[in-house]
C-alpha positions as CSV (number, residue, x, y, z in Angstrom):
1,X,72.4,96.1,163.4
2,X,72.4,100.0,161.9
3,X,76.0,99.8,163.1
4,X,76.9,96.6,161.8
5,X,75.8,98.4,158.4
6,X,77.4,101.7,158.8
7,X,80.7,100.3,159.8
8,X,80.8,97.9,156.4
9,X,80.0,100.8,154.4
10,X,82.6,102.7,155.5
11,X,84.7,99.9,155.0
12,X,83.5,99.5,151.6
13,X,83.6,103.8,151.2
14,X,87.9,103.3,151.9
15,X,88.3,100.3,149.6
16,X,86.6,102.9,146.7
17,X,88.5,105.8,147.5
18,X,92.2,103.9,147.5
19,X,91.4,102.6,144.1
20,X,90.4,105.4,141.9
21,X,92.4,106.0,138.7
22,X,94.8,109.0,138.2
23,X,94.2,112.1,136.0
24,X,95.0,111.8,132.5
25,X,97.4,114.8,132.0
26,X,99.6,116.4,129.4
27,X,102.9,114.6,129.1
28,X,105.8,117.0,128.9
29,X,107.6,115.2,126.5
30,X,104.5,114.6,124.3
31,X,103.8,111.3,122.0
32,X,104.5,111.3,118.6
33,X,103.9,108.3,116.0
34,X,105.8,108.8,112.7
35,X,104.9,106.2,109.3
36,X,106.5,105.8,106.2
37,X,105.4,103.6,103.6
38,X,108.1,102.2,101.1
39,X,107.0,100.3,98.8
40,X,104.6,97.9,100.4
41,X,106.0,98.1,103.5
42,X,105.2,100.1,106.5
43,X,107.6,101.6,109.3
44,X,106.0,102.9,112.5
45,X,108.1,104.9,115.0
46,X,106.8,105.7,118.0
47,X,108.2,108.0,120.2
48,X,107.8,111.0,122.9
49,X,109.8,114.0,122.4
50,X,111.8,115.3,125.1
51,X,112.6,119.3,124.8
52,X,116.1,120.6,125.1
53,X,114.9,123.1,127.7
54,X,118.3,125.3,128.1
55,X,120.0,121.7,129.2
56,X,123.1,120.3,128.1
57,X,122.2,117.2,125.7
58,X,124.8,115.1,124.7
59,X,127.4,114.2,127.2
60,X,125.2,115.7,129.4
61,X,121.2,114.5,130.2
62,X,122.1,112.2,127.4
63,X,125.4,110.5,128.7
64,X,128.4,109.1,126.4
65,X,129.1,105.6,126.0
66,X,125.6,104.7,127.8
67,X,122.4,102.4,125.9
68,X,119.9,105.5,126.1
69,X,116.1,105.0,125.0
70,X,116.6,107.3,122.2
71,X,113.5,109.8,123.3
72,X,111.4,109.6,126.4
73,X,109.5,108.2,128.7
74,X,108.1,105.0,127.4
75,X,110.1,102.4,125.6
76,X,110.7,104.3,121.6
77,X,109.3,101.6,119.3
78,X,109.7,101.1,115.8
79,X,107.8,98.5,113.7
80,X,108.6,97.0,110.1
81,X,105.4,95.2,108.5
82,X,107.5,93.2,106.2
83,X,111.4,92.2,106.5
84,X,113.8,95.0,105.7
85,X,117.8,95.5,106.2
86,X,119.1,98.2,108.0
87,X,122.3,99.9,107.0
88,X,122.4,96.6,104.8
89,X,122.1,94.2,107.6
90,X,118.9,92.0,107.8
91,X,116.0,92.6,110.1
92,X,113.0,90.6,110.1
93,X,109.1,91.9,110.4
94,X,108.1,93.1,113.8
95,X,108.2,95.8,116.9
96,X,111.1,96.5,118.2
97,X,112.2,98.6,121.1
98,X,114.9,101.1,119.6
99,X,117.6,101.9,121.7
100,X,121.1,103.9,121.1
101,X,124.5,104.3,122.8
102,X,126.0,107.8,121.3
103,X,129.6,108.4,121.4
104,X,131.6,111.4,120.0
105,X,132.3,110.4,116.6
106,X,130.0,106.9,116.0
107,X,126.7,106.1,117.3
108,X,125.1,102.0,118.1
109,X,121.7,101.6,116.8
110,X,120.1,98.9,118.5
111,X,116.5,97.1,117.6
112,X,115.5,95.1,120.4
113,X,113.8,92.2,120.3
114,X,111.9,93.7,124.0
115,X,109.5,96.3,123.0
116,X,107.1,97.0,125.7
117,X,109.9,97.7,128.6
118,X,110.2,101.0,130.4
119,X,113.1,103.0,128.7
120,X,116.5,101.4,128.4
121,X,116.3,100.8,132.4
122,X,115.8,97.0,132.1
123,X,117.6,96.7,128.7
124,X,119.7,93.3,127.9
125,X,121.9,93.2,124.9
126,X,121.0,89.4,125.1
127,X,117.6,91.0,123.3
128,X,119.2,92.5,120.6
129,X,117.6,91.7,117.2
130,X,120.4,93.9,115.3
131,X,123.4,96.2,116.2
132,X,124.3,99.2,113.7
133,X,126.7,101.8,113.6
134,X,126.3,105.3,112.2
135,X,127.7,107.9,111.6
136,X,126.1,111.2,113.3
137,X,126.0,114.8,111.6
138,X,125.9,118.1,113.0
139,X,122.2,120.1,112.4
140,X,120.2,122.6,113.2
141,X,118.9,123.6,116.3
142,X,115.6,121.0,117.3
143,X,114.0,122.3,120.5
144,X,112.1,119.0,120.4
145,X,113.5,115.7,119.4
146,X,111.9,114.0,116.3
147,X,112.5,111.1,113.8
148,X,112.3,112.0,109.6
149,X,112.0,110.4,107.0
150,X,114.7,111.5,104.9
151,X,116.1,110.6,100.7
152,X,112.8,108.8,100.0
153,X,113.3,106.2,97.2
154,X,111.1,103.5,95.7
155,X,113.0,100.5,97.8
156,X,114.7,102.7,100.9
157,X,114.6,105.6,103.6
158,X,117.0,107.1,105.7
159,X,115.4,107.4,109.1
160,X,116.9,110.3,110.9
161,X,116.9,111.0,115.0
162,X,117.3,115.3,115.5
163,X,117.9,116.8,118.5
164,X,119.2,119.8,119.7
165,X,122.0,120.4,116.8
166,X,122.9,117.0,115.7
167,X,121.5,114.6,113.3
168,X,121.2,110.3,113.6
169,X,120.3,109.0,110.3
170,X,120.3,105.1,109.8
171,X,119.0,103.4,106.1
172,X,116.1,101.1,105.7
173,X,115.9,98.9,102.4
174,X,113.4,96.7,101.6
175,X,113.4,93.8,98.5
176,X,110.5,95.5,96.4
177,X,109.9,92.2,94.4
178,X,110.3,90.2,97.7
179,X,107.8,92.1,99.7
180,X,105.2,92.9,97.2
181,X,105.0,89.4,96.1
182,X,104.1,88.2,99.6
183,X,102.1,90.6,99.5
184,X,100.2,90.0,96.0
185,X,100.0,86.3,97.4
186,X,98.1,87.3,100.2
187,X,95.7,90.0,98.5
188,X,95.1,86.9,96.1
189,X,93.9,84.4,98.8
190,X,91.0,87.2,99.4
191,X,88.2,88.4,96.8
192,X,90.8,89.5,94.2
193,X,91.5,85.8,93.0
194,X,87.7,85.9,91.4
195,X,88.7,89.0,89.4
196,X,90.7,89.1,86.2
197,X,92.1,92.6,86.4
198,X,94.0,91.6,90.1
199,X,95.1,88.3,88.2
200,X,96.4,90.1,85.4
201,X,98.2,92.8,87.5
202,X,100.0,90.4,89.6
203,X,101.5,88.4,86.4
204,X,102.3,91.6,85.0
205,X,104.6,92.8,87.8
206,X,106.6,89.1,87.8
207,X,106.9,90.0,83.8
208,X,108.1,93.8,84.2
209,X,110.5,92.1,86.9
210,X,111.5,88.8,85.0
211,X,110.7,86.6,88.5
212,X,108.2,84.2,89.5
213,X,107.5,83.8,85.7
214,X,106.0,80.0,86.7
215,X,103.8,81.0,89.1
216,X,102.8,84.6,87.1
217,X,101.8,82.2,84.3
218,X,99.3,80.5,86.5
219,X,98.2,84.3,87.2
220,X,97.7,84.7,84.0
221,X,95.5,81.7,83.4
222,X,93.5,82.2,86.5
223,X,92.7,85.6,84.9
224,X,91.9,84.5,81.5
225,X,89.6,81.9,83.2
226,X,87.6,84.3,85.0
227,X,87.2,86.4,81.6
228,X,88.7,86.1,78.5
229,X,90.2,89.6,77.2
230,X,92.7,91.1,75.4
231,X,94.7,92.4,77.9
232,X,95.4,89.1,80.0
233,X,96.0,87.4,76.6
234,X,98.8,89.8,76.1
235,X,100.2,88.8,79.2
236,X,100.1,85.4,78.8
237,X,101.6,85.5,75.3
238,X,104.4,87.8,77.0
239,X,105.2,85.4,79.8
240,X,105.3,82.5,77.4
241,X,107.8,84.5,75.3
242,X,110.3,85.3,78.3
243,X,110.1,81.9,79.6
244,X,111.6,80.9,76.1
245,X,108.2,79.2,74.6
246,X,108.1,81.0,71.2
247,X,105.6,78.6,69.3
248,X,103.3,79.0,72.3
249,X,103.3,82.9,72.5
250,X,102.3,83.0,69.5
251,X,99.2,80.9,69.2
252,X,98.1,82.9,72.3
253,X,99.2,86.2,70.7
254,X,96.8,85.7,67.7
255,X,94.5,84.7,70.0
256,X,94.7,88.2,71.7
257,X,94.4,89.8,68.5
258,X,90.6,88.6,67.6
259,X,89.7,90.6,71.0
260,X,91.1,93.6,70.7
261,X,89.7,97.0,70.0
262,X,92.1,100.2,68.4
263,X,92.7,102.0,71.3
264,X,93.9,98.2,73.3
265,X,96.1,97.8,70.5
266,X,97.5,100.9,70.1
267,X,98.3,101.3,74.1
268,X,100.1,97.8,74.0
269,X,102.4,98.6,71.7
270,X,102.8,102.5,74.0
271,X,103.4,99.7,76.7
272,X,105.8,97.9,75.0
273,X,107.5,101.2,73.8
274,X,107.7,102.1,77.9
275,X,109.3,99.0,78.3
276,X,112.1,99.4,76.2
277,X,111.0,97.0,73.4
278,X,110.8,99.1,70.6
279,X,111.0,96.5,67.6
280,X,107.7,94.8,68.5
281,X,106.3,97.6,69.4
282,X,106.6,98.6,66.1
283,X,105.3,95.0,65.1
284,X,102.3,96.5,66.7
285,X,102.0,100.2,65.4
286,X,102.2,98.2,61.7
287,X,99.5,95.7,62.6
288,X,97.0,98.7,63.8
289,X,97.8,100.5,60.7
290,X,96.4,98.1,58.8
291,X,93.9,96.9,60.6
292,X,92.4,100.1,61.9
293,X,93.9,102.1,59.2
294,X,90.5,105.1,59.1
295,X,91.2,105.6,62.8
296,X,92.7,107.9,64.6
297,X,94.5,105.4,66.2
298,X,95.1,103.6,62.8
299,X,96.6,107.2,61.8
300,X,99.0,107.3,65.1
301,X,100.2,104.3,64.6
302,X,101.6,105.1,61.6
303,X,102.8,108.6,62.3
304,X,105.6,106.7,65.1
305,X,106.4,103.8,62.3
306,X,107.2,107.0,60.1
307,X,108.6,109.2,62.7
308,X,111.0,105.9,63.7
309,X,112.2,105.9,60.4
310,X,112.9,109.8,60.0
311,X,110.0,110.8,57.5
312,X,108.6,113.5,60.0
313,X,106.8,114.8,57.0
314,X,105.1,112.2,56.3
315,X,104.5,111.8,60.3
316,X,102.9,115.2,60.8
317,X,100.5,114.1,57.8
318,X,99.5,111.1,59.3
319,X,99.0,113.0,62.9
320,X,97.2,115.4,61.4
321,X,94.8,113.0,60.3
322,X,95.0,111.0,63.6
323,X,93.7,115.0,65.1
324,X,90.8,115.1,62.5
325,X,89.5,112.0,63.2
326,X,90.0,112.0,67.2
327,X,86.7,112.0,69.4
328,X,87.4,114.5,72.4
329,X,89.4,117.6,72.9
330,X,91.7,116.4,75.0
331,X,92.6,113.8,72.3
332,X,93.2,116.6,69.6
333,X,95.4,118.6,71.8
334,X,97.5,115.9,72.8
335,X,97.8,115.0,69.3
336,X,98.7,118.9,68.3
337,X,102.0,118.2,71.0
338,X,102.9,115.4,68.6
339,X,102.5,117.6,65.5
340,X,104.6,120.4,66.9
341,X,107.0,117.8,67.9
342,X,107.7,116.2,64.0
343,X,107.4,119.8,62.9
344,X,110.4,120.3,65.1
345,X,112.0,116.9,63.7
346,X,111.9,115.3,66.5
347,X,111.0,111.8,66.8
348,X,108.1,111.2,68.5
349,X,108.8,107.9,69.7
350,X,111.5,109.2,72.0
């Protein structure tokens, strides 16, 4: 029986030893992750980064004319978490494996629709999400290949592969109103719907942008449900004037006006300034000067009506005043800048 016992064990003791795990060790070609956010939208590359080593790269462990898994070891990924194009072709949302077949003068880069293979050994152009061709660029020596982010814009990247002394950039666009729309929608299906400031911001990025004025409009009224204020008034009042309801936009803009304070006033006609509307602005400068005329505010209003129409004497007096009767220090030294400025003639709305 002890036998019986001492044979299974052992049995049992080679089963254990032919299963244990391997070593976690240090890649030579070590993983990288790169992310760039544009926009609203997030790219992901990730990557491991083969050395140059002494060897010859291109034409050489890289081969011409051949898919190649554009870094090492695993399968190089790179992600999109909204829609983008690509050297102005479409790609939609996802992981794709990245692959690329460099040639002399023009390089293929290709986003796979397999991301989780090994390499480009099991590659299929039957997979292929997108095909683009570049152009590449001579660099400076990389020891180790990486991916940039390069010419960082508001709606766009260049995305650039370097290694050894040359340079792989491709261009990745998004549609900023697109994507940040989808994106507004969703934020608005969670706890922001129940507050009137996320309300208000999402109709006020459909009115800078002139789009989705319908369903901005219903942003606004969500907003003004939750709490009646000034600002979301405003917007209302604005969207009702750009969708070409005139009559409307105005009941709702006198409505605005028995909830306002100085400083709202004042900073909405500044906001209509920034947006290139300077004749209601200036609507608004004359309605604070009267209305808050002993303010500081009520002061700068009228300092930019005079400074608008050249009388930068009469301008600096009114600042002056505005300075006098300012609260903080930081108010009264921003108001000095617009002294010196109609001082120096200049017009301060500008």
């Amino acid at each position: 029986m002890k036998r019986i016992i001492t044979f299974g064990a052992a049995l049992i003791g080679i089963a254990i030893s032919t299963t244990h795990a391997n070593l976690d060790l240090p890649d030579v070609s070590q993983l990288a992750v790169n992310r760039q956010r544009i926009g609203l939208t997030d790219i992901t590359i990730t990557y491991h980064r083969p050395l140059v080593n002494g060897r010859k790269i291109w034409g050489g462990l890289v081969p011409l004319g051949e898919v190649w898994r554009a870094g090492a070891n695993e399968n190089t990924t790179i992600e999109f978490s909204d829609a983008v194009s690509v050297e102005g072709q479409p790609l939609a949302k996802g992981t794709y494996g990245l692959h690329m077949i460099p040639t002399a003068d023009s390089w293929t880069v290709i986003f796979s629709k397999m991301a989780s293979a090994w390499g480009s050994y099991s590659y299929s152009q039957a997979e292929d999400a997108l095909r683009v061709t570049v152009k590449p660029r001579p660099n400076e020596m990389e020891e180790a290949l990486e991916y940039e982010f390069e010419d960082v814009k508001p709606t766009s990247a260049t995305v650039t592969l370097k290694w050894e002394k040359l340079a792989v950039p491709f261009k990745v666009a998004i549609n900023d109103a697109e994507a940040t729309l989808a994106n507004i929608r969703i934020q608005l299906r969670g706890r922001a719907q129940y507050e009137w400031q996320s309300l208000n911001q999402a109709a006020q990025f459909c009115l800078t942008k002139n789009i989705n004025l319908d369903e901005a409009l219903k942003w606004a009224d969500a907003s003004i449900q939750n709490e009646e204020r000034f600002e979301n008034l405003t917007t209302k009042a604005d969207l009702l004037k750009a969708m070409n309801k005139p009559d409307e936009a105005k009941k709702v803009r006198e409505q605005a006006l028995t909830k306002t304070t100085p400083v709202q006033l004042y900073s909405y006609g500044r906001r209509l300034q920034a947006d290139k509307k300077d004749a209601e602005a200036m609507e608004i400068f004359k309605d604070v000067a009267k209305r808050y005329s002993d303010t500081a505010y009520g002061f700068l209003a009228s300092a930019r009506i005079k400074s608008a129409a050249g009388d930068f004497a009469g301008a600096a007096e009114d600042a002056k005043k505005a300075q006098a009767a300012a609260s903080t220090e930081q108010q009264k030294n921003s108001i000095k800048a617009l002294i010196d400025r109609l001082q120096a003639k200049q017009d301060i709305n500008k």
